[in-house]
C-alpha positions as CSV (number, residue, x, y, z in Angstrom):
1,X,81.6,13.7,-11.7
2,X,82.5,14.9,-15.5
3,X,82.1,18.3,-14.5
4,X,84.7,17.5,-11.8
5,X,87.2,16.6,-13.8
6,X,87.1,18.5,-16.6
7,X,87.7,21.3,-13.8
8,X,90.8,19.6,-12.6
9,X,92.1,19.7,-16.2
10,X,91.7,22.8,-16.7
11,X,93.5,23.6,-13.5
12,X,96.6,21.4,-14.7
13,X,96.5,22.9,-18.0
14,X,97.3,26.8,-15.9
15,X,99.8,25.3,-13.5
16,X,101.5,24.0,-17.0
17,X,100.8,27.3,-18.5
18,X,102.3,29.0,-15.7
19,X,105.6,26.5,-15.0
20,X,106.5,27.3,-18.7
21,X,107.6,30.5,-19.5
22,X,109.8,29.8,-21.8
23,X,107.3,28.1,-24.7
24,X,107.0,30.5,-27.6
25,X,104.1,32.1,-26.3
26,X,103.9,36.3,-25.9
27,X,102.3,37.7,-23.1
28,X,99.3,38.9,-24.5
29,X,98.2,35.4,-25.8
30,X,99.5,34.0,-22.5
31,X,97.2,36.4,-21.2
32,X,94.6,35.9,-23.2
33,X,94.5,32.2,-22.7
34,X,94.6,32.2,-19.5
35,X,91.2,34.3,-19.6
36,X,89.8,31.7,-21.0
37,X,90.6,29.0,-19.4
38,X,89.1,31.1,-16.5
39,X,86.0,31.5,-17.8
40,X,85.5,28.2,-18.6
41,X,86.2,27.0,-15.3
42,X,83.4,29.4,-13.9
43,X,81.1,28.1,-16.0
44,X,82.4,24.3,-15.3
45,X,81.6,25.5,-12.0
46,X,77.8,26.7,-13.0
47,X,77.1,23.8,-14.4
48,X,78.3,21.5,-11.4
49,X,75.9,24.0,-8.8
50,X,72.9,23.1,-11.7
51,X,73.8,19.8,-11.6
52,X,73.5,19.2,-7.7
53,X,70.4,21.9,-8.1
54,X,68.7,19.6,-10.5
55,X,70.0,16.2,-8.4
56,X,67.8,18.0,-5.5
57,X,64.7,19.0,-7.9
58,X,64.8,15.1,-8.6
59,X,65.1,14.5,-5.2
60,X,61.9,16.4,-4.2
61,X,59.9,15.3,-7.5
62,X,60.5,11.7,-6.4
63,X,59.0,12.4,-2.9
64,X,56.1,14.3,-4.2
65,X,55.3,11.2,-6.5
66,X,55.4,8.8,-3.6
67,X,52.8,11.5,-1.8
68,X,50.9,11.3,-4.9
69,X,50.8,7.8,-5.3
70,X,50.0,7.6,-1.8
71,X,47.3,9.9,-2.2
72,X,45.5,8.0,-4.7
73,X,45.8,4.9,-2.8
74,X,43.7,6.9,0.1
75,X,41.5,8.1,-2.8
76,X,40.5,4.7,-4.5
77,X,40.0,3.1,-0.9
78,X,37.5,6.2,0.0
79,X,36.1,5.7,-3.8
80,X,35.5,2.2,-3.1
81,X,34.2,2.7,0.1
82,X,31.9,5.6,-1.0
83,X,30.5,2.8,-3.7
84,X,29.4,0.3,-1.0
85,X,27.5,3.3,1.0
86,X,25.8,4.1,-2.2
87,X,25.2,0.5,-3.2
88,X,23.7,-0.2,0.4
89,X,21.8,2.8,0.8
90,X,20.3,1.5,-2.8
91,X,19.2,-1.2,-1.7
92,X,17.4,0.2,1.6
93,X,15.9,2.0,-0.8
94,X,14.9,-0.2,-3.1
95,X,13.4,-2.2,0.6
96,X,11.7,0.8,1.2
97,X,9.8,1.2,-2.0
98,X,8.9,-2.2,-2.3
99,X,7.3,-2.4,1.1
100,X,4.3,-0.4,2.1
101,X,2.4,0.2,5.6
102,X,-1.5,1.5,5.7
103,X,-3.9,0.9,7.8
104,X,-7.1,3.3,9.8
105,X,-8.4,3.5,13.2
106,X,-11.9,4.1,14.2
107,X,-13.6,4.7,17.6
108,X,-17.0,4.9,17.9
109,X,-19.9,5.7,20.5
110,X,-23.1,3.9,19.6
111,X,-26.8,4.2,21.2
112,X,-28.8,0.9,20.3
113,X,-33.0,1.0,20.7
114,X,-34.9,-2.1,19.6
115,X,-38.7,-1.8,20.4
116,X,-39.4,-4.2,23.2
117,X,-35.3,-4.4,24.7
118,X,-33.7,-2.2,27.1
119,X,-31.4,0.5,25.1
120,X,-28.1,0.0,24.7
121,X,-24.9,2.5,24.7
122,X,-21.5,1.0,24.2
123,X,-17.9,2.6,23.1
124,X,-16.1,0.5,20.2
125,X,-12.5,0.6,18.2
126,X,-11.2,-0.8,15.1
127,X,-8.0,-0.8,14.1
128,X,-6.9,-2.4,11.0
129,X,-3.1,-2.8,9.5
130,X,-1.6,-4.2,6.4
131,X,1.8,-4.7,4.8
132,X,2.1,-4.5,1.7
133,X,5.0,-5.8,-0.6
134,X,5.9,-5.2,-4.0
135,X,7.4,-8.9,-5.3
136,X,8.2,-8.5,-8.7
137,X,6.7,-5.8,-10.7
138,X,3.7,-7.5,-11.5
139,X,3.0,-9.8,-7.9
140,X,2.4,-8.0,-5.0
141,X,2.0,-9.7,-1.4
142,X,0.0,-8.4,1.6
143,X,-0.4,-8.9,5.2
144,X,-3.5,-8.0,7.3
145,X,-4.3,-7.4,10.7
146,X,-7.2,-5.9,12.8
147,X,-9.1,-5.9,15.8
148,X,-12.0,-7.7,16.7
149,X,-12.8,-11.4,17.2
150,X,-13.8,-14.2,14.4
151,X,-16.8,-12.3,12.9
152,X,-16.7,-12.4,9.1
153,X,-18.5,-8.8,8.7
154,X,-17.1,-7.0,11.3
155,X,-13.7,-5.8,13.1
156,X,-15.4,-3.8,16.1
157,X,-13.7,-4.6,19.7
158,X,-16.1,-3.1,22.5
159,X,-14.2,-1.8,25.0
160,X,-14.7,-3.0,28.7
161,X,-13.7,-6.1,30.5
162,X,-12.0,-4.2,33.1
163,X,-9.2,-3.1,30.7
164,X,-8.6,-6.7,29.4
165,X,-6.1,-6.6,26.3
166,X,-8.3,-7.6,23.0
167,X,-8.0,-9.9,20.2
168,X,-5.9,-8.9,17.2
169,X,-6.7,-12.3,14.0
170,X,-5.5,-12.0,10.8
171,X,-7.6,-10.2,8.0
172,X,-5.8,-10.4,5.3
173,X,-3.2,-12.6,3.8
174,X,-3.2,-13.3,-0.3
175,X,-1.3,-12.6,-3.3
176,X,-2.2,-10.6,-6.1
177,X,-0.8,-10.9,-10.0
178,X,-1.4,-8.5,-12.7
179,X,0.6,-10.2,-15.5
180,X,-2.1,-10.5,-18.3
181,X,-3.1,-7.5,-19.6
182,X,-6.2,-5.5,-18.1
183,X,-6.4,-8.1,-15.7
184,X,-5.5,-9.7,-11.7
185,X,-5.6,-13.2,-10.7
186,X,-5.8,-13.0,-6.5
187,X,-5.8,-15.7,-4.1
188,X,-6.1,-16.1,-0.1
189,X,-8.1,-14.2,2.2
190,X,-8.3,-10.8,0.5
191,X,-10.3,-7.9,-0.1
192,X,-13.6,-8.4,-1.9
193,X,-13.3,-7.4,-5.5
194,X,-16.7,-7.0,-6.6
195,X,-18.3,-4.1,-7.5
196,X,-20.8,-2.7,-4.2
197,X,-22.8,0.0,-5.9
198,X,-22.6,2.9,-3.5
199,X,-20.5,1.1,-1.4
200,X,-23.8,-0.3,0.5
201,X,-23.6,-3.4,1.8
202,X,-27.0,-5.2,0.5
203,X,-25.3,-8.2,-0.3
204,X,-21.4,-7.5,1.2
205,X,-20.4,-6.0,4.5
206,X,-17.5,-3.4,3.6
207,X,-15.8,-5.7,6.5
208,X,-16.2,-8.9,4.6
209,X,-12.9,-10.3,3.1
210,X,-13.5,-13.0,0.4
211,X,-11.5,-16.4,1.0
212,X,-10.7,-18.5,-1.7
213,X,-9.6,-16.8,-5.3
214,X,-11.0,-14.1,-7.7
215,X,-9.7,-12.4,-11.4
216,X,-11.0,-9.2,-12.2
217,X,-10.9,-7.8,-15.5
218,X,-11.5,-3.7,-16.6
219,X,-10.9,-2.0,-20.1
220,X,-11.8,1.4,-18.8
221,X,-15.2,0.4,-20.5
222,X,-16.3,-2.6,-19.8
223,X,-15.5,-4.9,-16.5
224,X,-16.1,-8.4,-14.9
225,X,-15.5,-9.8,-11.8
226,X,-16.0,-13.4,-10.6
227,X,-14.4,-14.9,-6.8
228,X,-14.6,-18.8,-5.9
229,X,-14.8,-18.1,-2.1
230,X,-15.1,-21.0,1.0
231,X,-17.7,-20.7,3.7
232,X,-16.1,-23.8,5.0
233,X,-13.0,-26.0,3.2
234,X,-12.5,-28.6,5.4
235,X,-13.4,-32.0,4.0
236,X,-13.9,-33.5,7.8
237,X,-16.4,-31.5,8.4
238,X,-20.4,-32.8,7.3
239,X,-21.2,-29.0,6.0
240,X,-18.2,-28.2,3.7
241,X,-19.7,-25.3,0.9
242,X,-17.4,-23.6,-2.3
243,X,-19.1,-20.4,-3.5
244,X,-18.7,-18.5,-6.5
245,X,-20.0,-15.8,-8.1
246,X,-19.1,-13.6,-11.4
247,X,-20.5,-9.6,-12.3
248,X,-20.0,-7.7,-15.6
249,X,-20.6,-4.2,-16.6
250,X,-19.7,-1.1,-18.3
251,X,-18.5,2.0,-17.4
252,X,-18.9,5.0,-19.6
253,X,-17.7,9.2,-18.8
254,X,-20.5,11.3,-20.1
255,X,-19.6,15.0,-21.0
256,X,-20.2,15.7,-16.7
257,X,-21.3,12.5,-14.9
258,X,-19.7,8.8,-15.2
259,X,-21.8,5.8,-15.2
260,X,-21.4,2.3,-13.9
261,X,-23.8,-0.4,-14.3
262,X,-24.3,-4.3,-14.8
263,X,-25.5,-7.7,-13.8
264,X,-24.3,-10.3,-11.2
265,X,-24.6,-13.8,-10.3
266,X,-24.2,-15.5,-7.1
267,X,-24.3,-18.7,-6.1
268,X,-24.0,-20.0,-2.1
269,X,-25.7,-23.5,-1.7
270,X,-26.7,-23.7,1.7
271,X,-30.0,-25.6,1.8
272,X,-29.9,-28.7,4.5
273,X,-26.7,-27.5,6.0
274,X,-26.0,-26.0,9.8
275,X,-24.9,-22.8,10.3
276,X,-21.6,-21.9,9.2
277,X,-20.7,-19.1,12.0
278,X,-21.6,-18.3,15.6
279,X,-24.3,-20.5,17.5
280,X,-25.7,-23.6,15.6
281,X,-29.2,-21.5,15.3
282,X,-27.4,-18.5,14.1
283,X,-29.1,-17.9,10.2
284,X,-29.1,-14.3,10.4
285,X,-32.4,-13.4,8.9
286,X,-32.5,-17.0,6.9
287,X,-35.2,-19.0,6.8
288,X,-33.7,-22.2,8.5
289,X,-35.2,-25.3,10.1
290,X,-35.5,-25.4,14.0
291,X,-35.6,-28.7,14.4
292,X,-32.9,-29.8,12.5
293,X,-30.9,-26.2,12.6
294,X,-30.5,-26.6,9.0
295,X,-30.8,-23.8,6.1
296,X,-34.2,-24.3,4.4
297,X,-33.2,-22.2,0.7
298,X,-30.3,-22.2,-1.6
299,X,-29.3,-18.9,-2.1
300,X,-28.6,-18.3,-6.2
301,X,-28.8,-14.3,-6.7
302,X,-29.2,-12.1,-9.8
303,X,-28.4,-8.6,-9.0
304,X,-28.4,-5.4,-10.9
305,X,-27.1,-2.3,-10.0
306,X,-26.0,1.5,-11.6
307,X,-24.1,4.2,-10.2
308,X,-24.0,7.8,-11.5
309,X,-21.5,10.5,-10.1
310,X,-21.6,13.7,-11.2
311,X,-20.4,17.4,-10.1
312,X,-23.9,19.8,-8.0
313,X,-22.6,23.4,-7.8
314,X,-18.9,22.6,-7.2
315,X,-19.4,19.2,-5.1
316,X,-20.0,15.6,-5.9
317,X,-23.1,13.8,-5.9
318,X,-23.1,9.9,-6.5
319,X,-26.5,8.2,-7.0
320,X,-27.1,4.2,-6.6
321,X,-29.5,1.7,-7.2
322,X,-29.3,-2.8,-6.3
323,X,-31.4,-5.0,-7.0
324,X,-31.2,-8.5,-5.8
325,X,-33.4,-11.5,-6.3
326,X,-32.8,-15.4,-5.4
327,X,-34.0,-17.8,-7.6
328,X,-34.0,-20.6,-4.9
329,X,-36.7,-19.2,-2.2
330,X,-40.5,-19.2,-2.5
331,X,-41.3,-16.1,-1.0
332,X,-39.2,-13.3,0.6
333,X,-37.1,-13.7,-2.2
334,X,-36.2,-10.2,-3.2
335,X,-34.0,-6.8,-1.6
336,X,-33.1,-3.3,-2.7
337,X,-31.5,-0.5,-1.7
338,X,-31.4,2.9,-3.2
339,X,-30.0,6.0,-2.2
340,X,-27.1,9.5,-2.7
341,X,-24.4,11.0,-0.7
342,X,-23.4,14.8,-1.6
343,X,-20.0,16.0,-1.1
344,X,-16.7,14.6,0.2
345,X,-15.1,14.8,3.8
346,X,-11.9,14.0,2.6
347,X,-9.8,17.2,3.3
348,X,-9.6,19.4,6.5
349,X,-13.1,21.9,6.7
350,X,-15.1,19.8,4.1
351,X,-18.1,17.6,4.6
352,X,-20.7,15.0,3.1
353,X,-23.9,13.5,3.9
354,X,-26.3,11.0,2.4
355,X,-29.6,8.6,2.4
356,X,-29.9,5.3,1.9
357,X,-33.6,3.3,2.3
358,X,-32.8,-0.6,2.3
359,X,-35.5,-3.2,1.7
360,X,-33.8,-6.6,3.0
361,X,-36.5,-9.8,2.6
362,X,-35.8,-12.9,4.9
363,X,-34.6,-14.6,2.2
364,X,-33.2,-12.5,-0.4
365,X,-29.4,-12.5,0.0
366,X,-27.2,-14.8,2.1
367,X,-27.5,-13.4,5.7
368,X,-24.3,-13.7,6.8
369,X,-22.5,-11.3,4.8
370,X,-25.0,-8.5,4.4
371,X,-24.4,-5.5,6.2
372,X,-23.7,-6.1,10.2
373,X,-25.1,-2.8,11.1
374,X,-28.3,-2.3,9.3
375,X,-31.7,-3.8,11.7
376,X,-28.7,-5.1,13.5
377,X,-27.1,-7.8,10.6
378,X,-28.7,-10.3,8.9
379,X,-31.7,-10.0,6.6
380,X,-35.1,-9.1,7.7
381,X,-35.4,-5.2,7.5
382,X,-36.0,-2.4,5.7
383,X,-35.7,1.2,6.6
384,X,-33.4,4.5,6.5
385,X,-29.9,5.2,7.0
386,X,-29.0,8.8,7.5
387,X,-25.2,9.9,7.4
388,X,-22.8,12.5,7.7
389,X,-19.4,13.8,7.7
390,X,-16.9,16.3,8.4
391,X,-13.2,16.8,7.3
392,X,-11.2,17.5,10.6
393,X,-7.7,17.5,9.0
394,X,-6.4,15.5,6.2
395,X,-7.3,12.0,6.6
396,X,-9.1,12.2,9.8
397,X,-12.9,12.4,10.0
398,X,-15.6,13.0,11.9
399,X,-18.9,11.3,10.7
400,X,-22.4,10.0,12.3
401,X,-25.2,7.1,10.6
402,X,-28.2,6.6,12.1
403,X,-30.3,3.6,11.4
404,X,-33.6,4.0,11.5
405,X,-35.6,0.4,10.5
406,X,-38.1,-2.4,11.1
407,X,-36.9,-5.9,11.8
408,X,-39.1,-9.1,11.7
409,X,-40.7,-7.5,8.3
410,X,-41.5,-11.1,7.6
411,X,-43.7,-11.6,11.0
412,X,-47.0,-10.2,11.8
413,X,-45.1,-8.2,14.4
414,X,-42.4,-6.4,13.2
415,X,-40.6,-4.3,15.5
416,X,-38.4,-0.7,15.0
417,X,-34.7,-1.2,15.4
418,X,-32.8,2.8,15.9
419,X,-28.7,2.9,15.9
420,X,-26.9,5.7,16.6
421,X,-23.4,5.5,15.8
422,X,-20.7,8.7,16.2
423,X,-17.4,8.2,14.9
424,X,-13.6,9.5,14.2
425,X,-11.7,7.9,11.9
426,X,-8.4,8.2,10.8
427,X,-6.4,7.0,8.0
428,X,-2.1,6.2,7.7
């Protein structure tokens, strides 16, 4: 608007110029002048065209902010949006690594031959599954099912029954704290945590699951493990028993072998009580009273044991020995069990076997938790078991034990017990 009329002056000022010749003015200043005045309204002109030019730049500068603005409105919202994914995704993560799934499957063909009995074929699963959560980083949860019915030593359903559906029962359910150093503190129905040397089951079924509570304690040299476990907890009922028990050892790495050995005590008070599992004369090798269907023995076990592993031209070869005596029984008081297993079926194209001889007197160990397979389960027997194994692909297996024993070593007619069992197993 200043431009404007400063141009309009200007103008005025020429008409004037031009409407008064007579002023004392010659033409050549008159001239003169009037170039100037000329000039500058050109460049009064210039100046107005820049000025609308820059009102226009303004113009476009102030929309291009609003797009801006607008722009990083959309950005923050997708920003904040983008954060939530993450955070969410975060926490399925964090879910995820927390919980854990594992579990095996195994079917099995087995051939049964007990001197005096008809022989017996049969075709058998187990399937076992656990979840596993992480709580806090030091408590850890777990959830356990598998197949099978209430036995305490094994998981085996036989199939049959014209396709029936079969029994799934909870097998594990505990908790598990490793707070203080070196050392857990587990309670419920859980794995056992003592030591089985060579994995045999002399005095523990691999199948068994302790109920009750345990702490286990390992330095990388020395160890002990103890477990308070029920055979019955109910106060109504007449034959309630708490058992407990407590191992300690060492382990020490020698230049090419590793050694683990120690001493256990066990202590299951059964004497004068019924049976605790299956039919009310079900003792399972036991000395036991028929007339009353009672236990006759307490069964209070010392047991020593060693392992030695150790690498034979490129594979491993583990060694074991157990001893077990009870303090509580006259005679038949004593079992061992000695034996090796070479190599490792544990990747695709690899294999193992092994030996084991077993000496299991009548009233050695507590017969319901010894090995379910062996002379058939239960105590009684001695003999061989022969196995083998192949690696078919990572965590699948093929493998075959044969059993070949006496039962009734305690009679004056003991009797040979053969079992055949082929198996695949497979591992998730």
């Amino acid at each position: 608007m200043r431009t404007k009329s400063l141009s309009c002056i200007v103008m005025a000022i020429m008409v004037m110029a031009g409407a008064q010749p007579a002023l004392a003015v010659s033409d050549d200043e008159f001239k003169a002048l009037r170039e100037q005045l000329m000039l500058l309204s050109e460049r009064l002109d210039e100046l107005e065209q820049s000025n609308q030019e820059l009102k226009a730049e303004n113009a476009r500068l102030q929309a291009s902010r609003e797009e801006v603005d607008v722009a990083i409105a959309n950005l923050d919202q997708a920003t904040e949006e983008l954060e939530e994914k993450v955070e969410e995704e975060a926490q399925a993560d964090a879910w995820a690594d927390r919980i854990k799934l594992k579990g095996d499957f195994r079917f099995r063909h087995e051939g049964i031959e007990v001197e005096g009995s008809d022989e017996r074929t049969r075709q058998r699963i187990r399937a076992r599954a656990a979840i596993i959560a992480e709580v806090t980083d030091d408590v850890e949860v777990g959830l356990g099912f598998a197949s099978g019915g209430d036995d305490p030593v094994s998981t085996n359903q036989t199939l049959g029954g014209g396709g029936s559906t079969k029994h799934i029962k909870l097998d594990l359910a505990y908790f598990k704290w490793d707070g203080l150093k070196n050392t857990t503190v587990i309670g419920g129905k859980f794995k056992n945590i003592l030591h089985r040397a060579g994995k045999n089951g002399l005095l523990w079924d691999g199948d068994w699951n302790t109920e009750g509570a345990g702490i286990a304690w390992d330095n990388g040299t020395f160890f002990a493990n103890a477990i308070g476990t029920y055979l019955e907890s109910d106060s109504k009922k007449l034959d309630t028993e708490f058992s407990y028990g407590a191992q300690g050892g060492i382990k020490h790495k020698f230049e090419n072998a590793k050694l683990t050995a120690g001493i256990g005590y066990y202590r299951i008070d059964t004497k004068g009580k019924g049976s605790f599992f299956g039919d009310d004369d079900d003792f399972f090798g036991n000395s036991y009273d028929p007339m009353t269907n009672t236990y006759l023995y307490d069964y209070h076990e010392i047991e020593a044991f060693a392992d030695i592993g150790f690498d034979l031209a490129g594979r491993p070869l583990s060694i074991f020995f157990n001893y077990v005596y009870n303090q509580k029984a006259p005679e038949n008081d004593t079992a061992y069990a000695g034996g090796f297993k070479y190599g490792s079926a544990s990747a695709a194209r690899s294999w193992e076997f092994g030996y084991v001889y077993q000496d299991l007197e009548a009233d050695a160990v507590y017969g319901l938790l010894t090995d379910s397979d062996f002379g058939g389960g239960g105590t009684d027997a001695r003999g061989h078991i022969l196995k083998g194994g192949y690696g078919i692909a990572k965590n699948w297996k093929a493998s075959v034990t044969y059993f070949i024993n006496e039962i009734d070593i305690s009679s004056d007619d003991p009797r040979d017990f053969d079992r055949l069992q082929l198996d695949l197993n497979f591992k998730y």
